[in-house]
N, C-alpha and C positions, 0 to 999 in steps of 0.2 A: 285403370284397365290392366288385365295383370295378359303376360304373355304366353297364354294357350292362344289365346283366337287372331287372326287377324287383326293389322291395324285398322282402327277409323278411319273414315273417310269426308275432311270439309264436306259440311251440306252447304256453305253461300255460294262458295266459289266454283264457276262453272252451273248454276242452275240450270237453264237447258237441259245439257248431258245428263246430269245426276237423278234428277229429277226422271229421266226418263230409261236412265238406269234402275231404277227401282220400280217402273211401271211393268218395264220389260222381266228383271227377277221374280216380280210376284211376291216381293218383301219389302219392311219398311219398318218404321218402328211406331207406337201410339207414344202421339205425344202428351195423351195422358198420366203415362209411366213408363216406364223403362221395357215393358212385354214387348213381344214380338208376333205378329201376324206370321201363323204358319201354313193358313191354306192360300196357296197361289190360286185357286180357280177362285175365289172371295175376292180376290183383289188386281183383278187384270184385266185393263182396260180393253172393250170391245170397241173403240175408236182407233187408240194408238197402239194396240197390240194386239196381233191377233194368233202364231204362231209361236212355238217353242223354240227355246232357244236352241241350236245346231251342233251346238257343242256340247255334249252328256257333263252333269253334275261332275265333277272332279277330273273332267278329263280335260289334259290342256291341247292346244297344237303341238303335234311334231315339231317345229320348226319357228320360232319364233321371227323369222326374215323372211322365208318365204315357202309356202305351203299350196301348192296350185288345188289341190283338191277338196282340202278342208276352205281357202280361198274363195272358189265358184259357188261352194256351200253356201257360204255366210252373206256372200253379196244376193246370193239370192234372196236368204232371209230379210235382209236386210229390204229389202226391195217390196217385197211382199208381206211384212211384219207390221204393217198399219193400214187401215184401210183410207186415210186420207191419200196414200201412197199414188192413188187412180188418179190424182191430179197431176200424175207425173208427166201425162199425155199433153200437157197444157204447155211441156219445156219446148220439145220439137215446133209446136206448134206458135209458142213465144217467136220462135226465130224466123218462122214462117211470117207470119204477120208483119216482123218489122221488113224484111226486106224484100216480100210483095208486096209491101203498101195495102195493110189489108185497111187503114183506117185507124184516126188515134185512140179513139175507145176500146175497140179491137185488140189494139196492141194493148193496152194498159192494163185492160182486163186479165187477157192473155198472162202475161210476166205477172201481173198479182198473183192470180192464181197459181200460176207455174213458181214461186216464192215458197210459196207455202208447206210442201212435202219438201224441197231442197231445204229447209228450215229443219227438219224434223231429222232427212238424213245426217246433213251436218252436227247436229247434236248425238245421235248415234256414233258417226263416227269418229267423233271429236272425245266421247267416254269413252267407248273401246280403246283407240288409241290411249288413253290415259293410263288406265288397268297395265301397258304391259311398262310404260313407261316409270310406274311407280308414282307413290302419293306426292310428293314435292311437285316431281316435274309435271306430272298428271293433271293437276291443281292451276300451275300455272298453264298450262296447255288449256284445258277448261274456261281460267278467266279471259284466255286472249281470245278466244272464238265463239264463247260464250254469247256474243253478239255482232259477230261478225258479218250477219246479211246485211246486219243494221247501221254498220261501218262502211259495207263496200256501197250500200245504198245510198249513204250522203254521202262519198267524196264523187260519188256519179253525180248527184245535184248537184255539190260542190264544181266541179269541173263543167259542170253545164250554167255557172253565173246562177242556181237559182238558191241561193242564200237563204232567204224566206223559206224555203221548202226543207231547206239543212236543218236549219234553225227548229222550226215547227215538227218534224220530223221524231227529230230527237227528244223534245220536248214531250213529244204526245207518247213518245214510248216510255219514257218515266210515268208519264201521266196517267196512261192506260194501264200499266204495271198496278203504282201504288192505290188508281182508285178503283176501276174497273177489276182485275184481276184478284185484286185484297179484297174488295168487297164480294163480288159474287163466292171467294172460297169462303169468307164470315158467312152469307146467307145459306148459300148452301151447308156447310158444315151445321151452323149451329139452324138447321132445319130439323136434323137429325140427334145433336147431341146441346141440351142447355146452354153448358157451358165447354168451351175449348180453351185448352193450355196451351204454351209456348215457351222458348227459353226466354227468359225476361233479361237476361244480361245482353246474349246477344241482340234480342231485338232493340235495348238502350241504343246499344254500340251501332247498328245500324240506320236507328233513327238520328244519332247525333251525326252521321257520313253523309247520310239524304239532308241533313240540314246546310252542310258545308256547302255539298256540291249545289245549293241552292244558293247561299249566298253568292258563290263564285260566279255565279250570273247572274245577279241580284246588282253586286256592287257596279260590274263597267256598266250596265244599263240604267244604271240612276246616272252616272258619271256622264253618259252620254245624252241626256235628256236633261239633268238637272247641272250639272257641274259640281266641283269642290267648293269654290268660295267666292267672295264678295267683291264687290270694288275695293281701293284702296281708302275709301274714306269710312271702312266701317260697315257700308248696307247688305250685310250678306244677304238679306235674304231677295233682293233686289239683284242680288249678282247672280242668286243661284238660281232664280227663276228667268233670268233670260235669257242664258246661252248656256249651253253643257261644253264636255272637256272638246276641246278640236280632234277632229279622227285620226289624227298620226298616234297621237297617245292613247286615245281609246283601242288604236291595235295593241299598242306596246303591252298599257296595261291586260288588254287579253291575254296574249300570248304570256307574261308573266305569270299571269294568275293560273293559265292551264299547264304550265312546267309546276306549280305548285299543288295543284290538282291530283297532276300524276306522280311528284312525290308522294302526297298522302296515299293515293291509292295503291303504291308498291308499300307504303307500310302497312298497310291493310293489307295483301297478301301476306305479308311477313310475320301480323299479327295472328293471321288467321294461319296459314301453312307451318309454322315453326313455333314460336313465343307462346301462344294461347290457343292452341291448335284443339285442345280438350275442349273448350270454347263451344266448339262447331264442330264439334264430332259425335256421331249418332251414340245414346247412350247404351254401353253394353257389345257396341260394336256389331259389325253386319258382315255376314255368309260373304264370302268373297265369289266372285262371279269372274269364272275364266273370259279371257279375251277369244272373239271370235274370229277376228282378221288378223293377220299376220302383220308385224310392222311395216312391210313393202307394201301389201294391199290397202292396209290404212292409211297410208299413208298419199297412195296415188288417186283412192276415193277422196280424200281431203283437198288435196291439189284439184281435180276435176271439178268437183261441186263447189268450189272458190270462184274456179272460171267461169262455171257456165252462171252461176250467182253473180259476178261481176257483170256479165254480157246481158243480163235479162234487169238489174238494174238499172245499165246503161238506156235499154231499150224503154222502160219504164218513165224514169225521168225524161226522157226525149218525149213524151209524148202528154208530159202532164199541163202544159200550156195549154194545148189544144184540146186537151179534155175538159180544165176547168171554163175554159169557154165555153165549149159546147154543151155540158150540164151545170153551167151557170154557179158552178161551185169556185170559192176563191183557192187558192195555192194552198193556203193556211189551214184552209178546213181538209183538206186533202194530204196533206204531211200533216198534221196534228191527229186527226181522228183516222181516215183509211189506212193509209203503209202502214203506221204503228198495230193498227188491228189484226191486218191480213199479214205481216212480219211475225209477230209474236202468236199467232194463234195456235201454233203446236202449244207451248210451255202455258197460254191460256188455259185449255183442258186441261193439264196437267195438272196446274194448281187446284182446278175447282177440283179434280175429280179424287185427287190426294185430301183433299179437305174434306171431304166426305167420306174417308177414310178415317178421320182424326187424327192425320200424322201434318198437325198445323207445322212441327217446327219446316219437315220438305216444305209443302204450301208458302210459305212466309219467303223459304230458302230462294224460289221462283221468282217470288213477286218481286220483295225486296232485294233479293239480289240481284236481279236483272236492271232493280233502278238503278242501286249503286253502280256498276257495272257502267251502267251507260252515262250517269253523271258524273263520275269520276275518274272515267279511262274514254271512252265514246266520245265525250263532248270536247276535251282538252287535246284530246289526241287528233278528232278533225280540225281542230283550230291550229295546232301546231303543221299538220300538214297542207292545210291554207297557205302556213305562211311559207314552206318549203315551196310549193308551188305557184306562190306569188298572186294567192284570191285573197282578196282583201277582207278576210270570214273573222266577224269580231263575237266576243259575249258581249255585246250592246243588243240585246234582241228588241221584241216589241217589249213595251212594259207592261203593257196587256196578259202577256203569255210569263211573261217574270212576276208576274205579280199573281198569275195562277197556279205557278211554279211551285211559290214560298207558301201560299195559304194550303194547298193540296199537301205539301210536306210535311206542316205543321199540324196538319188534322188526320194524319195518315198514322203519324209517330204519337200522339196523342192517343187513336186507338190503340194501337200497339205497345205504348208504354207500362199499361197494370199483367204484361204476358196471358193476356185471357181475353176471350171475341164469343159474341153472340149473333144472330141472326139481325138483330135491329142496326148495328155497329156494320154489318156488312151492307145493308139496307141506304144509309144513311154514305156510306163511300161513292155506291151506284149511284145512288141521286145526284149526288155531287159533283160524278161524271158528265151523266146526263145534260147537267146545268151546263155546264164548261162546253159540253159538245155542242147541244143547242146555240149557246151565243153562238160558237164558232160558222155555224149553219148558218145561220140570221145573218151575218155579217158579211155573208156572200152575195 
């Protein structure tokens, strides 16, 4: 890249934002080749965008701290710039519900829905703020909130004892990511174009981190179920089939293994933001796109939609007991397949609708980087704060779900490995969810 244009921009890191920073410009790159889509009216989503951006082409803010007028502008846009946005009526009404006792359906529903646009804001806000903070800190700003409803969601189960639901949670939003989201942008994309391209090195390098973060719950949950080893007289496989490791050590070793976790994953930002940064940066570079809010306004947007996300998870989880009773749904099908649906379903659209653009590497940037994300920093980070808070939260999961965990990774990174996807490849991801969901259904 020579230095007329702006620098690149990580497409993994921070998926959400990015991903929907480019929905919102009305640019992107084909990941066919290096071209550049120049009509915005082509390429802009009548779900997630509906309005121009506030801020004219090359004009910045006055005031990069604090701007009242350019300020009331952009929150407006901001507000009114998707049309999922209408479920915003759902937040007031979240709080209503739990504290007149409207009923625990009522409430659950409510906070689901009310999730969903705070989801979508927060990722707005989360790139804006980036842009004025610069690519480094931008980047790591992007990975840290990246999944952040999905963080404050489980230390809410977390803190309410339901473990299963942590667990299952987190699981299903990997889940949903690599098969659900990766497959429907293969169908859809390649509905439109034969065959689709991808970077092949990056998607290696991301298939071998989705492999990691699966073993890291792979191994305490054999440990916990099966054990390490044998009697003293030799009959290992007599010792390993009838007691697994005792639960003091199966914490130890979690907690271990998620400090190792989240070293990899800071060298993964390290890799990706500094070392190999060309890696994962859009080829040829992309139109730089002024920031809309001020850092004070981005900043107290960020803070606010934290809380009121904090308060509508809390509400949420409080009422998933009494809901899985009353539609006869178990915990597991409900943190596996629902949250993770109704959480992620901004950056869902996002993926399919960018795939049908043929800019697979954004597309792939979504999926697979929202798994990583949540298997590498998500999982290790609620376990480690488990232990701060003294909940006894291990990677000993089910082995059910560890075991759907590892074969979905492996057949995820398999597609992904030759950097090119067709309609049958995304076909064949859906079914696969499908299967996973159904059991989970059945088993309620």
């Amino acid at each position: 890249m020579d230095g007329s244009g702006p620098p690149s921009t990580p497409r993994v890191v921070g998926s959400r934002g990015r991903a929907l920073a480019v929905m919102r410009s009305g640019k992107g790159t084909n990941l066919g080749g290096p071209g550049r889509l120049s009509s915005a009216s082509d390429d802009t989503s009548p779900l997630l965008v509906t309005l121009a951006n506030p801020v004219p082409e090359g004009e910045e803010v006055a005031s990069a701290w604090w701007s009242p007028r350019t300020d009331i502008k952009a929150s407006l846009h901001l507000l009114t710039s998707s049309y999922l946005n209408v479920l915003l009526v759902a937040v007031p009404l979240a709080f209503a519900s739990e504290y007149l006792h409207w009923g625990a359906t009522t409430v659950f529903l409510l906070n689901l829905c009310g999730l969903i646009p705070l989801a979508l804001l927060l990722g707005e806000v989360t790139e804006d703020l980036a842009v004025r903070l610069g690519e480094t800190v931008g980047g790591l700003l992007n990975a840290t909130f990246g999944n952040v409803v999905e963080l404050i969601l489980s230390i809410a189960a977390l803190q309410a004892g339901l473990y299963d639901v942590v667990a299952t949670s987190l699981l299903g939003s990997i889940l949903s990511n690599l098969l659900l989201v990766l497959g429907m942008s293969f169908f859809v994309g390649g509905l439109k174009y034969k065959i689709q391209h991808f970077n092949a090195v990056s998607s290696q390098t991301s298939g071998s981190l989705l492999l990691l973060s699966a073993i890291g719950i792979i191994i305490p949950t054999a440990a916990q179920r099966l054990g390490t080893t044998g009697d003293e007289e030799g009959a290992a496989l007599v010792g390993l089939l009838a007691q697994g490791m005792p639960q003091d050590k199966i914490l130890l070793l979690s907690r271990l293994t998620a400090v190792a976790l989240l070293t990899v994953y800071i060298g993964y930002l390290i890799f990706q933001l500094g070392t190999h940064k060309d890696m994962f940066s859009e080829p040829g570079g992309e139109d730089a796109q002024p920031a809309n809010l001020t850092l004070t306004a981005a900043g107290l947007w960020l803070a606010g939609i934290t809380v009121v996300v904090a308060f509508l998870s809390e509400f949420l989880t409080g009422s998933i007991e009494e809901v899985s009773s009353t539609w006869g749904l178990s915990r597991s099908f409900l943190g596996f397949i629902v949250l993770p649906i109704a959480g992620n379903a901004c950056e869902h659209i996002t993926a399919v609708f960018v795939a049908a653009k043929d800019k697979m590497d954004l597309s792939l940037g979504v999926a697979i980087g929202s798994s990583i994300q949540i298997g590498l920093f998500a999982v290790p980070f609620v376990t480690i704060v488990g232990w701060v808070l003294g909940h006894p939260f291990s990677l000993g999961f089910d082995p059910f779900a560890a075991l759907v965990l590892l074969l979905s990774v492996m057949h995820s990174a398999h597609m992904i490995n030759d950097a090119e996807s067709h309609w049958l490849e995304g076909l064949q991801l859906v079914v696969t969810y499908f299967v996973i969901a159904t059991a989970y259904a059945l088993s309620s």
